[in-house]
N, C-alpha and C positions, 0 to 999 in steps of 0.2 A: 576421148575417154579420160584422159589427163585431170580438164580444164569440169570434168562432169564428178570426177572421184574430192576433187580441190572444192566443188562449191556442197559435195556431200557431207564431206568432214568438216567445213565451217557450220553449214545448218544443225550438226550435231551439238557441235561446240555451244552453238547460241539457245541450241533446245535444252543444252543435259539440264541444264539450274531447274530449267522449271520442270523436268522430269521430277528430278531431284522433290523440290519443294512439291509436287502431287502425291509424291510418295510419303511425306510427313503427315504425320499426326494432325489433324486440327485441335487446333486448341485454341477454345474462347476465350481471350484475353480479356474482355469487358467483364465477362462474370469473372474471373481469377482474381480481378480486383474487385469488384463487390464482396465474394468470397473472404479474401483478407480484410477487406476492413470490417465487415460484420463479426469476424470470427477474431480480429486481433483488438477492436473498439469496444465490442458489446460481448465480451465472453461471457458464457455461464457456467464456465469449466472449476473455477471455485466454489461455489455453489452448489454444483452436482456434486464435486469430491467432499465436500463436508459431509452432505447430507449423506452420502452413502458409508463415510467412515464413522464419521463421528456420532452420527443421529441413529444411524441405524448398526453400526457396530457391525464385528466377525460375521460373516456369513455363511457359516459351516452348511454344506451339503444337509437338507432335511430337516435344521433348525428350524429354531421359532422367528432368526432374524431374517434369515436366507426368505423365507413368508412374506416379513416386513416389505424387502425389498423387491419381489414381485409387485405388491401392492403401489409402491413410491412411485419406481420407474414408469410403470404400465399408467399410473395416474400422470405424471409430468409431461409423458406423450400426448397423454390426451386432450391434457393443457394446451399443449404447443399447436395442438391442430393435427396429427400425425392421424391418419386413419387405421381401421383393422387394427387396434390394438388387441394384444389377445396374451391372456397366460396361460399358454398350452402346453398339456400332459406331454410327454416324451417318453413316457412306461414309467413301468415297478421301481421303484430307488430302495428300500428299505424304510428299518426304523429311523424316525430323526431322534435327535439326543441334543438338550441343552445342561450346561455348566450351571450349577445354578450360586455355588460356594466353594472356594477357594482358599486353605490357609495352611503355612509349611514355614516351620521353626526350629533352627538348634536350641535348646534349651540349657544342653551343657554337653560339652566345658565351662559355656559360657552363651548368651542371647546372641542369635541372630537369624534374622528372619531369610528365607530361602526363593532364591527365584525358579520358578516352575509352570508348569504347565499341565489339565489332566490332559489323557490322549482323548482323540474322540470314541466315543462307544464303548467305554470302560464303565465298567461299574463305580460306585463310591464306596468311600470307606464302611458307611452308615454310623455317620458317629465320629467324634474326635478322639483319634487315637496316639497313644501317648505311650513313651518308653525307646528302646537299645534298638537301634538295628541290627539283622545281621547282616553280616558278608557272608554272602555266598559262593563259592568258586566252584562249579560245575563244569567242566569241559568235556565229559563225555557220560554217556548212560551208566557208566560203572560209580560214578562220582553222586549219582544220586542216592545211596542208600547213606551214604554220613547225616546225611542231612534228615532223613526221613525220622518224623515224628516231635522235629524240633522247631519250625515255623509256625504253627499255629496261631493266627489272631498277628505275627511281628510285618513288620515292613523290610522288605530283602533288598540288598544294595549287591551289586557284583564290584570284582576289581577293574580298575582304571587297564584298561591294554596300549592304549597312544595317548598321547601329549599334544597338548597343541603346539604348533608351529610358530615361532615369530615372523611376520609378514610384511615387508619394503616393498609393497608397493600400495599406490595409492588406495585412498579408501574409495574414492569414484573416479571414472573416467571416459571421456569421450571419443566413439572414433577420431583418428586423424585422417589427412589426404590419404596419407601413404597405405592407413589401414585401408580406408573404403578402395583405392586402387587394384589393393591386393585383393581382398575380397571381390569387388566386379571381375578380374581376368583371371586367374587364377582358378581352375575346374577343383572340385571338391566330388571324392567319391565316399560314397555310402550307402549303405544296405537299407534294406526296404523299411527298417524300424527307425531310421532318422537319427540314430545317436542311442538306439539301444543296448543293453549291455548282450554282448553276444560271445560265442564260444565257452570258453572255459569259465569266464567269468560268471557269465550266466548261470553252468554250472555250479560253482562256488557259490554263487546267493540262492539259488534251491535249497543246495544241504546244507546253510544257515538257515534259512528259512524253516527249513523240514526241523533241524534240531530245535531250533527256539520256539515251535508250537509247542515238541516233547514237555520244553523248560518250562513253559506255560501253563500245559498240562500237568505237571508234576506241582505247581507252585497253587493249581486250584482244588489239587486234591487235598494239598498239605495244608490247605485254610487261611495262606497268605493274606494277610492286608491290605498289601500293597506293596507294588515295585517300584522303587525309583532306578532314572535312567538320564545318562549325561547327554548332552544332546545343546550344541549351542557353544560359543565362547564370547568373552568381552559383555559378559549380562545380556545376551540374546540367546531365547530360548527358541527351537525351532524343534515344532512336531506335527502330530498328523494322525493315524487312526484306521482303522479298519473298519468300513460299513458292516451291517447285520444284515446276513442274507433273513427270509423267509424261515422261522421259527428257530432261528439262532439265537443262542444266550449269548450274553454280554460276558466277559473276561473280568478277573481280577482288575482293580483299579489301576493303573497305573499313570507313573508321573515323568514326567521329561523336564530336567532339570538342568539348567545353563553348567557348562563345565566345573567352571573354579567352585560353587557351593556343593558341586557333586564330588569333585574329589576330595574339599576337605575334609568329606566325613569319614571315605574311606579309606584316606590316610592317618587320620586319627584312630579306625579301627584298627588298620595295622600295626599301628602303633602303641595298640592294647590298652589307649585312652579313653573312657568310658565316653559315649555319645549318648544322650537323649533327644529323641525329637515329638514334634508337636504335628503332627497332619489329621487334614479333614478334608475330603473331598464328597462333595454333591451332585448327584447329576440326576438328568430326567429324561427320562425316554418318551419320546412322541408318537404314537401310536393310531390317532387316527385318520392320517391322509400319509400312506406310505407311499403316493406317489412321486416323479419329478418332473418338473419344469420348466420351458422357457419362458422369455417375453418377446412377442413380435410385436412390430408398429413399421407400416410405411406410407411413404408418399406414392400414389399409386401414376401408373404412367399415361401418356398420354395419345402416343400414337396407334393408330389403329391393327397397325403391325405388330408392334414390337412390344404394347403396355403387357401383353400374358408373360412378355422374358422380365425377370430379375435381374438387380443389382445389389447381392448381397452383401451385409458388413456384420460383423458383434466381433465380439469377449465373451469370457464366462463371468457370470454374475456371483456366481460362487467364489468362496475363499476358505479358507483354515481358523482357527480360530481363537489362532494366541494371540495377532494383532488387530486389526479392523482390515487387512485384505485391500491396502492402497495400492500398491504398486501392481499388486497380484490377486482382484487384478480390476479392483475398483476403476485405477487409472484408463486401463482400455475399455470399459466401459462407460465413463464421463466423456472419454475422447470419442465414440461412436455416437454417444448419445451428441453431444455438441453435434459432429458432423450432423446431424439429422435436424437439429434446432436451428442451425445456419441455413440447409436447405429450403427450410420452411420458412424460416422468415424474411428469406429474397423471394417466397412466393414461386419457385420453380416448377417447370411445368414439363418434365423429363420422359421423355419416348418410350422409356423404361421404368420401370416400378424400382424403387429402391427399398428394401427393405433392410429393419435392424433386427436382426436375432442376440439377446443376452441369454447367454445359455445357461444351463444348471448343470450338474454335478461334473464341473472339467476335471476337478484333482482329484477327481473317484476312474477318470479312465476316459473322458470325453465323451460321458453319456446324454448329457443332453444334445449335442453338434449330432453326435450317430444318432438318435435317435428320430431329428426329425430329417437327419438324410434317410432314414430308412422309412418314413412316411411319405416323403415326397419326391426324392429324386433315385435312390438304389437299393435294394437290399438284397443280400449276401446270398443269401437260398432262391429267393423270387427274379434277382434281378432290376434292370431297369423300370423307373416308376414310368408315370405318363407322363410326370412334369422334366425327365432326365435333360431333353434337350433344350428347358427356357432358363435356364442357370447360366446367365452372361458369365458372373465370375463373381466368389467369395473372397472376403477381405478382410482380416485379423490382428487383431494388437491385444497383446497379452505378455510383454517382455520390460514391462514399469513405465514410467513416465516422462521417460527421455525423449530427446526432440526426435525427428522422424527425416532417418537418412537417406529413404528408399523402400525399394522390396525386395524381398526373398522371392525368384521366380519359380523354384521347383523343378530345374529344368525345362521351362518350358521356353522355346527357344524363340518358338516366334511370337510370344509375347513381347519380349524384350524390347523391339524398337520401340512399341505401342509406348510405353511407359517412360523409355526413355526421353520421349517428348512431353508427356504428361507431364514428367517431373523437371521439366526445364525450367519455368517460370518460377523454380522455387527453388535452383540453385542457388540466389541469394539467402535462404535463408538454410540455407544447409540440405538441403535435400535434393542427392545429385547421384543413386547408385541404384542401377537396376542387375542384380545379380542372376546368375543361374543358378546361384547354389541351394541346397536344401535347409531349413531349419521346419528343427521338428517341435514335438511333446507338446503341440495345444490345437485348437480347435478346427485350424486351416486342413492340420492332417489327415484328419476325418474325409475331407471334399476330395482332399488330393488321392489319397485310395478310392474311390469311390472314381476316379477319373473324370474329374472336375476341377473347372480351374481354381486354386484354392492358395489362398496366398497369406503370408505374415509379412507385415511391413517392419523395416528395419530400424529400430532403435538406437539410440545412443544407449547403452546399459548402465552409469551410474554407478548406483551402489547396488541394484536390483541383485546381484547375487549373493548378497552379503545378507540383504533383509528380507526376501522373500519365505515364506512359512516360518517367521519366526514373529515376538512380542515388538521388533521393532517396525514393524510392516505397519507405520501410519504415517496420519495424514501431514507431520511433519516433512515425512520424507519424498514427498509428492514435488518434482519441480512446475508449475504451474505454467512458469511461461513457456517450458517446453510444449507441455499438453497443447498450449494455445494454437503453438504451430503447426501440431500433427494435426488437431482438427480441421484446421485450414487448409494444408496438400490433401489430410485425406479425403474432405468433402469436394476439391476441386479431381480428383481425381476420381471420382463416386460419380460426379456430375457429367463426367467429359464421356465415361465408360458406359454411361446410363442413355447419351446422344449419338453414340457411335451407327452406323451404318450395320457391322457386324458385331455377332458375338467375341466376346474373348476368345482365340483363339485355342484349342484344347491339343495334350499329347498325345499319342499314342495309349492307348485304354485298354492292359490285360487283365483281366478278372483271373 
C-alpha cells in the first residue's frame, strides 16, 4: 500500500503541470503578432482621430455634426470591407440644436474678449446685445421680488460662492505597479449606480435642482437676455445642456463662462465699477429627424455553431460641444474602429461575429447602448429578447486615450482568469490588470444591468479629467501612440474571445 500511495503522489507531481497548462487560456500567439504588427506598422488611428475631431467637429447629441459622423464612420467601414453596416434608430431623442455664432466682450472698463460657451438647447440672444450686467443675488423665493421688474432685455451674472483651488499635483499621470496592484486585490464596494450621488447628497442636488428651475423660471418671465455662468478654470471652459423633450421650449440663452473672465466681472460689479459687455449668441434648432442613432458594422462569423453568438465592442459616438469630443470620446471610437480595420485586414475568419456598435446620445444617459439592448437582447417591462443568450461579451473604452491597462471586470469572477491569460502577451507593453472592481457612467453599464457580460477596459487617465466636457477636449490632446496599443490588446482580445469554445462567462442576473 505504501510502495502504491509513493507511485500515486509522483504521477500527480508529473501530471499537475500539464493539468495546470489544460486549464489555461489559449492564446494564439502567431495571430498576437500579426495583430501587433499590422496595428503598431500600419495604424489608422491618426487618420480616424483627425477626421472625426477635426473634419468633422463637436458632436453634440441631435446636431447637424453628430449626422456628419454617422455618414463618415458607416462609409469608412464600408471601405474596409466590414459587412451589415447600418445607421440604426434607437428611438425618440429630441430636438437637435446647432451653435451657429458666437461672440462675448468686456467693453469697459476696458476690451477684452471673454471665453465662453452657449449651453446646449438654449435659446439665442436674437441680436447683439450690448450694455451693464446685473448681479443678481437670489438665495431664496423671498429674494425675488427686489429684482422683479428690473431685468428686462439685461444679461444676469450671480456672485462668485468658491474659489478655485491651487493644485500640486501633476497635470497627467499614469498608473503605476503599485497603483494596478492595488487596484487588481483590493475588493471595492459599491451600489448598484456605480459612483452615483446617493443619500443626502442626492438629496441636496434635487433641492438645487428644484430651486434653479424656479430661478429660471423667474428669469423667463422677467425677459432676461441672458445668463452668464462660471464653469471651468485655467481658460477651459466645460458645459453641457439639457435635451428638449416632446413639445418643450427652449430656455433663455445661457452662457458658461471659464472662471477667471467670470469673476472679473462680478468683482468689478461689487466693486460699483461700471462693466459693459458685448454678447450674441445663435443657435438653430433641428427639427426634422428627431430621432437617435447608432452605427453598426461587423465581421460576420464563421462557425456553424457559434457565427449567431456575438462579439460585441463600441464608444459613444457622441460628444459635448465646446471642444471636438477627443478624448470623450472620439478616442474610443478610432480605438474600436482600428480594432475592427486590423481584424480585417489579417482577413479573419472568427467562429464568432464580431461586431462594432458606436452609439449616440451617451452623455444624455446612455440612450443609444439602452436602446438597442432593449431591441435585441432585454427590456425592462417585456424582458428577455430572443437574442439574450448569443451575447459572448461586450467591450468599452470611453475613459480618453491613454494606453490600455486591462479590465474593469464587474465583479464577474469567473471571468478573471479568462483574461488574465488574454492579457499576458501584452505585459510587455503595459497591459497586465484584470480587476474585479466596478467602473461605471458609460456604455458597458447599460449590458452589465441588463445581466450581460459588459465591460470597460482600463486606462491610463492622463489629463482625461481635467479636459473632458470642456473647450480643451482636442485633437491636440489625443496620445496616439497609446491608442495604438489599445487597438492592438484590444483586437487580440476581440479575436481570442470571438474563437473561444464557450461564452463569457455571466453573474448571477437579478432583475
Amino acid at each position: 500500500m505504501y510502495y502504491y500511495r509513493l507511485m500515486c503522489q509522483a504521477f500527480l507531481v508529473i501530471l499537475f503541470p500539464f493539468v495546470l497548462q489544460a486549464q489555461k487560456e489559449p492564446v494564439d500567439l502567431e495571430m498576437v503578432q500579426k495583430i501587433k504588427h499590422e496595428g503598431l506598422r500600419n495604424s489608422s488611428i491618426r487618420d480616424i482621430s483627425f477626421h472625426l475631431t477635426d473634419v468633422i467637429g463637436p458632436r453634440l447629441s441631435g446636431s447637424t455634426n453628430l449626422t456628419r459622423a454617422y455618414e463618415w464612420t458607416s462609409q469608412q467601414m464600408e471601405e474596409w470591407g466590414l459587412e451589415n453596416v447600418e445607421i440604426a434608430p434607437w428611438g425618440e431623442f429630441g430636438r437637435g440644436w446647432d451653435n451657429t455664432k458666437f461672440y462675448a466682450a468686456m467693453t469697459e472698463p476696458y476690451y477684452q474678449s471673454l471665453i465662453g460657451v452657449p449651453r446646449a438647447w438654449t435659446r439665442g440672444t436674437g441680436g447683439l446685445v450690448s450694455g451693464s450686467p446685473v448681479l443678481v443675488d437670489i438665495q431664496s423665493e423671498e429674494d425675488f421680488d427686489q429684482y422683479r421688474g428690473q431685468l428686462q432685455g439685461k444679461v444676469v451674472v450671480t456672485p462668485v460662492t468658491s474659489e478655485p483651488s491651487l493644485s500640486f499635483n501633476p497635470l497627467a499621470s499614469r498608473y503605476s505597479d503599485e497603483d494596478l496592484e492595488r487596484i487588481a486585490e483590493l475588493p471595492e464596494v459599491r451600489g448598484p449606480n456605480y459612483g452615483d450621488v446617493a443619500g443626502g447628497g442626492r438629496s441636496d442636488w434635487a433641492e438645487r435642482r428644484a430651486f434653479n428651475q424656479m430661478l429660471n423660471a423667474f428669469f423667463e418671465e422677467e425677459g432676461v437676455a441672458a445668463v452668464l455662468r462660471p464653469s471651468g478654470t485655467f481658460g477651459a471652459v466645460r458645459s453641457g445642456g439639457s435635451r428638449l423633450s416632446e413639445g418643450q421650449e427652449p430656455g433663455i440663452a445661457q452662457v458658461d463662462m471659464t472662471f477667471e473672465h467670470y469673476a472679473r466681472i462680478v468683482r468689478l460689479l461689487e466693486a460699483g465699477i461700471d462693466v459693459s459687455i458685448d454678447l450674441e449668441v445663435e443657435n438653430r434648432f433641428l427639427d426634422d429627424d428627431t430621432k437617435g442613432y447608432n452605427v453598426l458594422a461587423e465581421i460576420p462569423g464563421t462557425d456553424r455553431r457559434l457565427r449567431d453568438e456575438v462579439v460585441l465592442i463600441g464608444g459613444h459616438l457622441d460628444s459635448w460641444h465646446v471642444g471636438t469630443g477627443a478624448n470623450d470620446n472620439a478616442a474610443g471610437v478610432a480605438i474600436m474602429m482600428e480594432v475592427m480595420r486590423i481584424l480585417k485586414e489579417l482577413e479573419v475568419e472568427p467562429r464568432r461575429t464580431i461586431r462594432i456598435g458606436l452609439w449616440g446620445a451617451e452623455e444624455q444617459g446612455l440612450f443609444g447602448s439602452r436602446g438597442y439592448i432593449s431591441e435585441h437582447y432585454y427590456d425592462q417591462e417585456t424582458g428577455k429578447k430572443e437574442d439574450y443568450d448569443k451575447l459572448s461579451a461586450y467591450f468599452n473604452i470611453d475613459n480618453g486615450s491613454g494606453r490600455l491597462r486591462g479590465i474593469w471586470l464587474m465583479g464577474n469572477d469567473e471571468a478573471r482568469p479568462i483574461f488574465e491569460d488574454l492579457l499576458e502577451p501584452f505585459h510587455d507593453l503595459g497591459a497586465t490588470t484584470a480587476t474585479l472592481r466596478n467602473a461605471g457612467s458609460t456604455d458597458h453599464v447599460a449590458f452589465d444591468r441588463a445581466g450581460l457580460p459588459g465591460f470597460n477596459m482600463m486606462q491610463d487617465r492622463l489629463d482625461y479629467g481635467r479636459g473632458y466636457h470642456t473647450n480643451m477636449d482636442t485633437f491636440e490632446r489625443m496620445e496616439l501612440g497609446d491608442m495604438m496599443q489599445a487597438a492592438v490588446v484590444m483586437a487580440s482580445i476581440v479575436y481570442h474571445v470571438a474563437q473561444r469554445d464557450e461564452r463569457i462567462p455571466r453573474k448571477v442576473f437579478n432583475p
